[in-house]
Each structure stands twice: as structure tokens, then as C-alpha cells.
C-alpha positions in Angstrom: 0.0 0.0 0.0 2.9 2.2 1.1 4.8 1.4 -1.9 1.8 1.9 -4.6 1.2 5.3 -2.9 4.6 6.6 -3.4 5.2 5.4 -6.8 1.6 7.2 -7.9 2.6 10.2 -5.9 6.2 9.8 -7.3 4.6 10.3 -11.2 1.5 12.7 -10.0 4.5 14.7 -8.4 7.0 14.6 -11.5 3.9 16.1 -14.0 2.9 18.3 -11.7 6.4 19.9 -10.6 7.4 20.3 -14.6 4.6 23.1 -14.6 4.8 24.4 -11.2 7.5 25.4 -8.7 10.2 23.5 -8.3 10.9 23.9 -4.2 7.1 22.1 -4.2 8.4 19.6 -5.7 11.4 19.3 -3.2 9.5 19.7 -0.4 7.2 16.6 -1.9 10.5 14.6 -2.2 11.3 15.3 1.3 8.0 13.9 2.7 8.4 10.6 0.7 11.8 10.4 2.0 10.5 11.0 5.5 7.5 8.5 5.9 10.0 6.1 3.9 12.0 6.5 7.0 9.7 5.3 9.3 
């Protein structure tokens, strides 16, 4: 469940972030990377 989540935010993220700002999309990356974590 985790997994499928973060691969469909993952692509969501990456479509999304080519229009808008780019720190979003950083700030996206670190919250993946933090609930990865735990």
C-alpha cells in the first residue's frame, strides 16, 4: 500500500512539478523520503 502510494505520488509529483515550482516539488521529495524512513 505504502509502496503503490509513493510510486503514484512519485509520477503525480513529477507532472505536476514540470509546470509548477520547483521547491514544491522538493519539499514533496522530502516527505516521501520522511515516511519512507519510518
Amino acid at each position: 500500500m505504502e509502496e503503490s502510494l509513493g510510486k503514484e505520488g512519485f509520477g503525480v509529483l513529477w507532472k505536476f512539478s514540470k509546470r509548477k515550482n520547483y521547491k514544491k516539488r522538493i519539499r514533496f521529495f522530502s516527505s516521501i523520503r520522511y515516511f519512507g524512513s519510518m
